[in-house]
C-alpha positions as CSV (number, residue, x, y, z in Angstrom):
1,X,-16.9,31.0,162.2
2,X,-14.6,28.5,163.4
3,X,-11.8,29.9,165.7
4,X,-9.7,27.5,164.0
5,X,-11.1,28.9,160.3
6,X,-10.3,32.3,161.6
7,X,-7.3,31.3,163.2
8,X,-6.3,29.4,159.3
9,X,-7.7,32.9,157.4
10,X,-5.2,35.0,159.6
11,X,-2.1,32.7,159.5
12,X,-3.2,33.0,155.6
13,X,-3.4,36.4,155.9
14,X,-0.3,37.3,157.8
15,X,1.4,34.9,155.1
16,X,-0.3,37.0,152.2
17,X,1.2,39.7,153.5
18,X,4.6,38.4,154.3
19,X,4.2,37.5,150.9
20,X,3.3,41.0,149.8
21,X,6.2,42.7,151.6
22,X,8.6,40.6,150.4
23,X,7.4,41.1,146.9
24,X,7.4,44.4,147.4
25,X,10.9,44.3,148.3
26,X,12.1,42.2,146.1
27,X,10.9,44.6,143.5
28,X,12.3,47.5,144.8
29,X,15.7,45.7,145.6
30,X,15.7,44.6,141.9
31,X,14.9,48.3,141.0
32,X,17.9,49.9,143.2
33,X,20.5,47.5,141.7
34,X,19.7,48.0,138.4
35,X,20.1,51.7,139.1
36,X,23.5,51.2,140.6
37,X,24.4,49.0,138.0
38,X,23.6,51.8,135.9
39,X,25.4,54.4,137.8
40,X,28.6,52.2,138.0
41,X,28.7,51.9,134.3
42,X,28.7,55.6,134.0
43,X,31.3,56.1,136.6
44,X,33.4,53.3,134.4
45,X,33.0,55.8,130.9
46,X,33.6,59.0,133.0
47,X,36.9,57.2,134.6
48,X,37.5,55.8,130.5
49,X,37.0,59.5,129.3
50,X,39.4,60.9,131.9
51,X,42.2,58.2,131.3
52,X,41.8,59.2,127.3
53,X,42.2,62.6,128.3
54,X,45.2,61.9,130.4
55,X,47.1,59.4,128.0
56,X,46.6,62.4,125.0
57,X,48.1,64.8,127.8
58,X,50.8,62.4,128.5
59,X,51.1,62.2,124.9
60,X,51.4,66.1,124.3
61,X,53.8,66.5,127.2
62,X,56.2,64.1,125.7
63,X,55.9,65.8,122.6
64,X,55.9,68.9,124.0
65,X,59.3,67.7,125.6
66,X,61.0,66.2,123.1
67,X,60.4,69.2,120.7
68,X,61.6,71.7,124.0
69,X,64.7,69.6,123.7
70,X,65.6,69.4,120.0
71,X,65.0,73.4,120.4
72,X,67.5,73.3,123.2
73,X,69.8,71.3,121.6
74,X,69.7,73.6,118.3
75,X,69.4,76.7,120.7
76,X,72.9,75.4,122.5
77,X,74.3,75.1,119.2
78,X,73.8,78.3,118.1
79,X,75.0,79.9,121.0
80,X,78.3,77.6,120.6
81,X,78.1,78.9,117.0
82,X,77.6,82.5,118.0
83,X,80.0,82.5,120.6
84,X,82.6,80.8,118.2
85,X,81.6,83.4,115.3
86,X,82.4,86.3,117.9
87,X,85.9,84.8,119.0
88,X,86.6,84.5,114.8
89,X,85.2,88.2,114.1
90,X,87.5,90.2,116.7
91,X,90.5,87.8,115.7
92,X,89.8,88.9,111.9
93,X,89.7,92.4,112.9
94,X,92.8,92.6,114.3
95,X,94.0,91.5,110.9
96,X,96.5,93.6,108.4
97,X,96.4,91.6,105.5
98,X,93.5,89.3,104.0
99,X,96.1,86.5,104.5
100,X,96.3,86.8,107.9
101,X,92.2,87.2,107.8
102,X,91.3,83.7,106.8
103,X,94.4,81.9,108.5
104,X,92.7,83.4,111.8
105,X,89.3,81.5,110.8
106,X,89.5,78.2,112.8
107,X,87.6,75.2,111.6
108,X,86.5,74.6,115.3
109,X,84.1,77.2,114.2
110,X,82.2,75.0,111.6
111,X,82.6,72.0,114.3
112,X,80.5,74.1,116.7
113,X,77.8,74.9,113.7
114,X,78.1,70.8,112.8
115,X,79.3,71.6,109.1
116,X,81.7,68.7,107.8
117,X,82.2,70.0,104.3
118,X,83.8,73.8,104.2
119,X,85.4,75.6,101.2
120,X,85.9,79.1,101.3
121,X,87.2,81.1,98.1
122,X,88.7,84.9,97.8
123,X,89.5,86.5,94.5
124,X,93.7,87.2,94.5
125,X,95.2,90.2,93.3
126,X,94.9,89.5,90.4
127,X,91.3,88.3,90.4
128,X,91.8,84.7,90.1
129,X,89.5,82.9,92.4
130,X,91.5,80.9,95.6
131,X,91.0,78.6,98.0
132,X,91.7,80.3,101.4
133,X,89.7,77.5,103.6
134,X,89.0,73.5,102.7
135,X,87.6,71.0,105.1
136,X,86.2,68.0,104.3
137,X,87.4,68.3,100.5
138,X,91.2,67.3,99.0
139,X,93.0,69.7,97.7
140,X,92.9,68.4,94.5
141,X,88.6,68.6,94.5
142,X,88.6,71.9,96.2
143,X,90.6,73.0,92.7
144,X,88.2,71.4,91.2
145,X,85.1,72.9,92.6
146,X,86.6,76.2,91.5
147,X,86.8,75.5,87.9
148,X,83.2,73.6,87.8
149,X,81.7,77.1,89.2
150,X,83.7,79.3,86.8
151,X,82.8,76.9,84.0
152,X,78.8,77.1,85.1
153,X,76.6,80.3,84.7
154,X,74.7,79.5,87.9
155,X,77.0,79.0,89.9
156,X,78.8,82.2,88.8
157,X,75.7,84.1,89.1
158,X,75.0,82.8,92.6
159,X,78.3,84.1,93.2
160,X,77.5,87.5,92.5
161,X,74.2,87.4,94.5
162,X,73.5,89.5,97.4
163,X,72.1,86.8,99.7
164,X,72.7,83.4,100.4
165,X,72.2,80.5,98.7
166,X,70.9,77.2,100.6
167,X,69.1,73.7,100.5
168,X,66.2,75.3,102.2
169,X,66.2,78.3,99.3
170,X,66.6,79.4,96.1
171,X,66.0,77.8,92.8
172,X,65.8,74.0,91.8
173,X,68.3,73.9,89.1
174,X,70.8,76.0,91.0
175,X,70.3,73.6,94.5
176,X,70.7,70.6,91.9
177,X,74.3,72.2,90.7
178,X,75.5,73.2,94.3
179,X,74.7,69.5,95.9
180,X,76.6,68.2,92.5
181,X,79.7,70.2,92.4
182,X,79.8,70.6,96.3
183,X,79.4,66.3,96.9
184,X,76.5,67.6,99.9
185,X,73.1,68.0,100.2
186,X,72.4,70.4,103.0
187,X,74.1,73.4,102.5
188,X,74.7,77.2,103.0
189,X,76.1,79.1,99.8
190,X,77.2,82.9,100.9
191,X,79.1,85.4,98.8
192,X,81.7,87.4,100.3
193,X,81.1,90.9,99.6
194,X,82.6,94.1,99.8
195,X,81.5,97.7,98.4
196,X,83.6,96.7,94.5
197,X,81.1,93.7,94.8
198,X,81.6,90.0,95.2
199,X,85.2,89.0,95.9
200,X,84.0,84.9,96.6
201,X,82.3,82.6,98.7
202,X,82.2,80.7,102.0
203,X,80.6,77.3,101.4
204,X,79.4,75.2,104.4
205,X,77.3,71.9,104.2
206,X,77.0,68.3,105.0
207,X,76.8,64.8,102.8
208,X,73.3,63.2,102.3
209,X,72.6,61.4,105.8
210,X,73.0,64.4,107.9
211,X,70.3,66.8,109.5
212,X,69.1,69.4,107.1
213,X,70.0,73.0,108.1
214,X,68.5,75.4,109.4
215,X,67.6,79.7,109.2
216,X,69.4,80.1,111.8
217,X,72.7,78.1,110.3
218,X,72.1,80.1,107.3
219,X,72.3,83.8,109.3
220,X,75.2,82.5,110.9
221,X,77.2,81.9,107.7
222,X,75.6,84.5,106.0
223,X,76.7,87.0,109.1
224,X,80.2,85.0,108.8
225,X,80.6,85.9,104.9
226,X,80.0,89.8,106.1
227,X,82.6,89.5,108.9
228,X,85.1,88.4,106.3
229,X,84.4,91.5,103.7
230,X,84.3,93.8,105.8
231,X,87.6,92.8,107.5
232,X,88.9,92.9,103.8
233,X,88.3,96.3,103.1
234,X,89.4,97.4,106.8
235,X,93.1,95.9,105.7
236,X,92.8,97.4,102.3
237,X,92.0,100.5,103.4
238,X,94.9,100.0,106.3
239,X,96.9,99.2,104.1
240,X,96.5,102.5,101.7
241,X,96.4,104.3,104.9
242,X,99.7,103.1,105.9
243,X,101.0,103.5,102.2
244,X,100.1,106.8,102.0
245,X,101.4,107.7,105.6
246,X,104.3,106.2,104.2
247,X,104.9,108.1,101.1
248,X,103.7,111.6,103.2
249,X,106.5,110.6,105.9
250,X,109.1,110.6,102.6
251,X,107.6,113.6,101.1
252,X,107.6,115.6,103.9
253,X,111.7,114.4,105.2
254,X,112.2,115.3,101.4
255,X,110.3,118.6,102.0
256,X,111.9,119.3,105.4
257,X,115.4,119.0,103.7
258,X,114.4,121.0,101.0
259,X,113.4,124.1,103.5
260,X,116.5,122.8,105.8
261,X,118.6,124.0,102.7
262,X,116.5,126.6,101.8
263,X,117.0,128.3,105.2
264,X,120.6,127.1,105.4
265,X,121.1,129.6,102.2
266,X,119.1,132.0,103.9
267,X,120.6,132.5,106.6
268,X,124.2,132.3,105.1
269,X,122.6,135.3,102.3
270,X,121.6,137.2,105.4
271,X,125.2,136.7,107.4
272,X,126.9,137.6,104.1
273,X,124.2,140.5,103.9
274,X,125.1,141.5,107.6
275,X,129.2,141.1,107.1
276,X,129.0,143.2,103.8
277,X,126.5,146.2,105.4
278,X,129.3,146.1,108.4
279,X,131.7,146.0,106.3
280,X,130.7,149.0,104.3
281,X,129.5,150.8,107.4
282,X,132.9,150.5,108.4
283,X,134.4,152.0,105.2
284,X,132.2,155.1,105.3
285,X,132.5,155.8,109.1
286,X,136.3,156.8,108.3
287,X,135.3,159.3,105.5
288,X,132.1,160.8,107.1
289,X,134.0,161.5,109.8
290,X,136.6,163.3,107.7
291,X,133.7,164.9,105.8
292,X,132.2,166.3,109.0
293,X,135.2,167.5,110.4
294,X,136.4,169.4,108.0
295,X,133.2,171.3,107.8
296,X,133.2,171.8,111.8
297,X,136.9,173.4,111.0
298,X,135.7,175.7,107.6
299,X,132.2,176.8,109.7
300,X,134.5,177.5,112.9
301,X,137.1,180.1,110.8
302,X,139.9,178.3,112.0
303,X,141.6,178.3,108.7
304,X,139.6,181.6,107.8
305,X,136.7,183.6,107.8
306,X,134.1,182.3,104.9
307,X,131.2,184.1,103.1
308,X,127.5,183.1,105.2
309,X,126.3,181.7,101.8
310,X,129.0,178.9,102.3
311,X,128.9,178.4,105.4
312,X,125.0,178.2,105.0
313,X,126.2,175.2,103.0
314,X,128.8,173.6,104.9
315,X,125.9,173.6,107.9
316,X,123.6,171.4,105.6
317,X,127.0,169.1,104.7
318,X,127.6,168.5,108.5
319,X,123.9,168.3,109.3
320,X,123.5,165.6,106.3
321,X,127.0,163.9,107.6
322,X,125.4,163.6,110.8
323,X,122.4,161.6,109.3
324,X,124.4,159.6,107.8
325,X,126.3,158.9,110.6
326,X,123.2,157.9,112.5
327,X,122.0,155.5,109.6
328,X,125.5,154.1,110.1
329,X,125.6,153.5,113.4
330,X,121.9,152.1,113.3
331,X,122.8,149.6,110.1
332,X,126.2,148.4,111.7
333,X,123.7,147.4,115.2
334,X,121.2,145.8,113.2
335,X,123.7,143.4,111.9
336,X,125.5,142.7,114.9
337,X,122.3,142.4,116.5
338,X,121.1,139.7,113.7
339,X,124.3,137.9,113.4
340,X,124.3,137.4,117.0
341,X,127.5,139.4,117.6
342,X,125.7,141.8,119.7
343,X,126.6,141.7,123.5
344,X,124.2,141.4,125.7
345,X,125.0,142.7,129.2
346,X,122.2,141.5,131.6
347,X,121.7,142.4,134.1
348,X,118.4,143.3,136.9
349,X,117.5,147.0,136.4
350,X,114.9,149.0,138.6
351,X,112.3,150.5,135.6
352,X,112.0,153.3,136.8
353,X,115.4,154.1,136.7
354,X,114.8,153.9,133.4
355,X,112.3,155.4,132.3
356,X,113.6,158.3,134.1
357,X,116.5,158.6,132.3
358,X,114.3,158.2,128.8
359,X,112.3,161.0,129.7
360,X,114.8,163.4,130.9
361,X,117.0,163.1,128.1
362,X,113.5,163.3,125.7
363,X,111.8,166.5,127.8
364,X,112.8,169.0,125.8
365,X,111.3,167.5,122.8
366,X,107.9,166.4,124.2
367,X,107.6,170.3,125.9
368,X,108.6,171.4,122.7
369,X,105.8,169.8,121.2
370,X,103.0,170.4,123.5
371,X,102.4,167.1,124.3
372,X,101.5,165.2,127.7
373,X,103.2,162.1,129.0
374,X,101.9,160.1,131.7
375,X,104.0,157.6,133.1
376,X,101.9,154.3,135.2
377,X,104.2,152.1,136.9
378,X,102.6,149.5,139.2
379,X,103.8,147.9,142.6
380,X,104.4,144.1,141.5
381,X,106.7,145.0,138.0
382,X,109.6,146.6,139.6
383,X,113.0,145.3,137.7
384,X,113.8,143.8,134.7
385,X,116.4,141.6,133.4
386,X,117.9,143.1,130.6
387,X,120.4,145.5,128.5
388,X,119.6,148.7,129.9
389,X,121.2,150.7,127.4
390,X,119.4,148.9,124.7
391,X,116.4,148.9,126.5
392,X,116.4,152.9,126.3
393,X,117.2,152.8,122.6
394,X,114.1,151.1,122.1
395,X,111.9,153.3,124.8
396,X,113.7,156.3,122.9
397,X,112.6,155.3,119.5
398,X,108.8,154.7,120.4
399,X,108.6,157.7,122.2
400,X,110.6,159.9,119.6
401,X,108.1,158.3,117.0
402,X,105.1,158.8,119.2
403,X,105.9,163.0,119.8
404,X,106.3,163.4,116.2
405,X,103.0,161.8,115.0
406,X,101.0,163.2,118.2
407,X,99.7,166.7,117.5
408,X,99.9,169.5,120.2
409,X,97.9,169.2,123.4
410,X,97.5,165.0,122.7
411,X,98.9,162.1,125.3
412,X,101.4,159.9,125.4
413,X,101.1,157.4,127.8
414,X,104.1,154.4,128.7
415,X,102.7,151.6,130.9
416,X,103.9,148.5,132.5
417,X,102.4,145.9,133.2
418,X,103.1,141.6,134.5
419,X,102.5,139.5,131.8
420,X,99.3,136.9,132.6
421,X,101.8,133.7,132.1
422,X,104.0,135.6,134.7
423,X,108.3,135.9,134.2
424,X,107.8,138.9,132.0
425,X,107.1,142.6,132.1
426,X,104.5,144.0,129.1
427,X,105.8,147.8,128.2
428,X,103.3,149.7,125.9
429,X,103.4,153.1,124.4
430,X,100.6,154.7,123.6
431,X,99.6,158.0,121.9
432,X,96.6,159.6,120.5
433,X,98.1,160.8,117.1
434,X,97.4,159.6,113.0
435,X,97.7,156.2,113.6
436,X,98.9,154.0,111.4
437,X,96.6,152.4,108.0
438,X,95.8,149.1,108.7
439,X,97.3,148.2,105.0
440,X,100.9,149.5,106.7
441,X,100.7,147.9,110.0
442,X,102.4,144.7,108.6
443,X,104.9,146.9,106.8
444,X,106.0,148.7,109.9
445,X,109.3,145.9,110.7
446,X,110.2,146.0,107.5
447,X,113.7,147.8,107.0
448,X,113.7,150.9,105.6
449,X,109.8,150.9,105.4
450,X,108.3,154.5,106.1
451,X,104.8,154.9,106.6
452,X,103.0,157.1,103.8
453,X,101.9,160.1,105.9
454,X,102.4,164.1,105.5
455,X,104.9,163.8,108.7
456,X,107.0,161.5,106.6
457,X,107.3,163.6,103.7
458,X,108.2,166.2,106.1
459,X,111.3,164.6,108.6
460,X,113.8,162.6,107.5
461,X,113.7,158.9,108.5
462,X,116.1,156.3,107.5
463,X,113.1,153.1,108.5
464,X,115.3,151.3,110.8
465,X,114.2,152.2,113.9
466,X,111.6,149.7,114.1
467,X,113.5,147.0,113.2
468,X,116.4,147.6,115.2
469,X,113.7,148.2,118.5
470,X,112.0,144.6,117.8
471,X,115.8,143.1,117.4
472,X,116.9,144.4,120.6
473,X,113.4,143.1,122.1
474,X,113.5,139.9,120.4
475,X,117.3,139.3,121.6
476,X,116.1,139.4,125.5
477,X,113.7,136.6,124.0
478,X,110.7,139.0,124.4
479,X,108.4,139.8,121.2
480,X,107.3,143.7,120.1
481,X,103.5,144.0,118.3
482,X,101.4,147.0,117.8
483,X,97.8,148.0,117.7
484,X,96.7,151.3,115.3
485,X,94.1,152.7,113.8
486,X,93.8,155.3,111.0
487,X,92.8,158.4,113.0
488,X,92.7,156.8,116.6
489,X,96.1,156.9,117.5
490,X,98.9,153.7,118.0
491,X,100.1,151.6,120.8
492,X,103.3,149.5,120.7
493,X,103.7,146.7,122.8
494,X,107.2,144.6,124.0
495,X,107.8,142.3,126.8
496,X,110.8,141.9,128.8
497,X,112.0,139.4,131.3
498,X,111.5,140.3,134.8
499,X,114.2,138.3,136.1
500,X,117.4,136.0,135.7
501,X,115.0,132.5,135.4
502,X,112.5,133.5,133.2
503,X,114.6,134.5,130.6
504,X,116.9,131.0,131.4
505,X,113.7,129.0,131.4
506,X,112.6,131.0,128.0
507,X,116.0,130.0,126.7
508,X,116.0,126.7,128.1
509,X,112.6,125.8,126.4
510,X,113.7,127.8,122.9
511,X,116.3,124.3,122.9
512,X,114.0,122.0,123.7
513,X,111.6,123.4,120.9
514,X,114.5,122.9,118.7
């Protein structure tokens, strides 16, 4: 073959396959664009789906925002309204009067809860319905919102209801005769109540172009309406309080005259008692003594000798005169004693001094007897500040009583001890004799009481030992009790002042009582 054939068929053949490759590319170049075509238009509606995504998102947010603040704005306001509801509830409770309760309710209170149209209404004494609050309203159609609800049965029975009323509740009809008589749409419609039931109203709303309320407007003026009843009956019941405190202060300065006078003629019947029994203690001292000593001279022969039969006799008239002298003597101290005429010379005794001379003088008695005595003096009560000779008038009478009610071979005992407050000595006399009916224990300071008992029956008494021993006690301003038992023997206790300043500090604080 030609060399230049060949050399033709390979130029043809390296341009066939030029031709070749660059179909071949051409077709897969046209193949990869398409595909990237294809890939950028589903990038384009993934970016398109995530922009509609974002826009609804932006969408929600703002939303989302704009409801956050409206809740905000309506959560502020109800705080402001809370806060402003507080200020008014602890002003109204410091209220006397249901006057003074509504002048303290300030209408920057509905200002904070945005309510431009307020009436509130509270029955009078005399259960006439009046206006207590009005803003918004003239006087004139306040009055005449009044008579429109007492001339309508709805509006009276809402009145009586135990819950609120509001544009957001209750019935049609009764909505449609609040927004009429009332001249607003949006309202809140609360009774005022107390435990007698409902006394009025507090009324709070707006005209037609303002924002609707809301639950949380209606607790608020709900709570308000509470706030006010209940303040109500806290000044009515003051006020009865302070009535009947009133009425108790008279009765009892009319009472504490009448026992001022009462004890007044008391204790002039018990002077008069005292200056009549010294009086006629006085009288029949001078005869009694005449009495007894002309039987000393008729038993004594002196103006002869006389038969034993009558001088048997004229022994029982001196014997009796004697007693008599000694009731005597005992009635005319008991009313110095309780008339206060009784001299009092204090002074500080040692007590064992005086017990000492109580039992000397008493020794043959108690031996006598057959009784023991046991005497139990302690370190710290040494003196006391007092009438000695009275004081052994009183130790003699307990002691006397306690060796004739103590059978043979029983104890007597007389202690002393310091009173727990301090000042004062505690003397007790003890003795394991009868003792003493609890039914007569309260009888025992009465004058002339004496004890129901075979010993009684047996030895004369006149019943004024007692009384005289618990004046003499009571005039050092100590007291006298006792303790007995039917059976277990007795124990009578006084106290004493152990010195000069306790018995001025008793006296001192005796004034000061007064």
């Amino acid at each position: 073959m030609d060399p230049t054939t060949l050399e033709t068929i390979w130029t043809l053949g390296i341009i066939i396959f030029i031709l070749l490759c660059a179909t071949t590319y051409l077709f897969y170049a046209s193949a990869t664009k398409e595909e990237t075509i294809k890939k950028k238009d589903e990038e384009h509606n993934k970016l398109m789906r995530s922009f509609n995504d974002l826009d609804e998102q932006a969408k929600m947010i703002i939303r989302t925002d704009l409801e956050l603040h409206k809740v905000r704005e309506e959560t502020d306001q109800r705080l402001n309204g809370l806060n402003a509801l507080q200020r008014t509830s602890r002003q109204m409770s410091q209220a006397l009067n249901a006057n003074e309760i509504f002048q303290r309710i300030s209408p920057a209170l509905f200002e904070d809860l945005a309510f431009a149209r307020v009436l509130i209404a509270c029955a009078d004494d005399k259960n006439t319905l009046k206006v207590r609050l009005n803003i918004g309203y003239t006087d004139a159609r306040a009055e005449a919102i009044l008579k429109e609800i007492a001339a309508e049965e709805q509006l009276k029975s809402a009145l009586k209801e135990t819950h609120s009323v509001s544009s957001i509740n209750g019935s049609n009809k009764t909505k449609e005769k609040m927004i009429h008589a009332f001249e607003a749409e949006h309202f809140i419609f609360a009774p005022i109540l107390t435990q007698t039931g409902s006394i009025g109203f507090v009324f709070a709303g707006n005209r037609y172009n303002a924002p609707a309320v809301t639950q949380g407007d209606e607790e608020l003026i709900t709570i308000l309406a509470g706030q006010i009843g209940q303040s109500i009956e806290n000044a009515e019941l003051f006020e009865k309080v302070f009535r009947s405190s009133q009425e108790l202060e008279l009765k009892v300065a009319d009472r504490t005259k009448q026992l001022a006078n009462a004890l007044q003629k008391v204790n002039d019947i018990s002077n008069k008692k005292s200056e009549f029994v010294s009086a006629v203690s006085h009288e029949l001292r001078t005869p009694l003594t005449s009495i007894k000593g002309y039987a000393a001279i008729l038993i004594a022969g002196k103006i002869g000798e006389v038969p034993p039969a009558v001088k048997e006799r004229l022994s029982k008239i001196n014997s009796h005169s004697d007693h008599l002298v000694s009731l005597i003597n005992d009635l005319l101290d008991l009313a110095r004693i309780e008339s206060g005429r009784q001299e009092m010379k204090l002074a500080a005794y040692k007590i064992k001094n005086i017990l000492d001379n109580v039992t000397d003088l008493l020794a043959p008695q108690i031996a006598a007897k057959g009784v023991k005595l046991h005497l139990q003096l302690p370190p710290e009560v040494e003196e006391i500040y007092a009438d000695t000779s009275h004081v052994e008038r009183v130790l003699i009478n307990l002691l006397s009583n306690a060796v004739k009610f103590t059978p043979a071979n029983g104890t007597i005992t007389v202690a002393v001890a310091p009173a727990l407050d301090g000042g004062y000595a505690v003397f007790s006399v003890s003795d394991t004799g009868i003792g003493i009916p609890a039914s007569e224990v309260e009888k025992l300071f009465s004058e002339f009481f004496r004890g129901e008992n075979e010993i009684n029956q047996n030895v004369k008494g006149t019943g004024l030992g007692l009384v005289l021993a618990k004046n003499i006690v009571e005039a050092h301003r100590g007291k006298m009790w006792v303790q007995s038992k039917a059976g277990a023997g007795t124990t009578f206790y006084f106290t004493l002042p152990s010195s000069m300043k306790a018995y001025e500090e008793h006296l001192t604080l005796e004034k000061t009582d007064a």
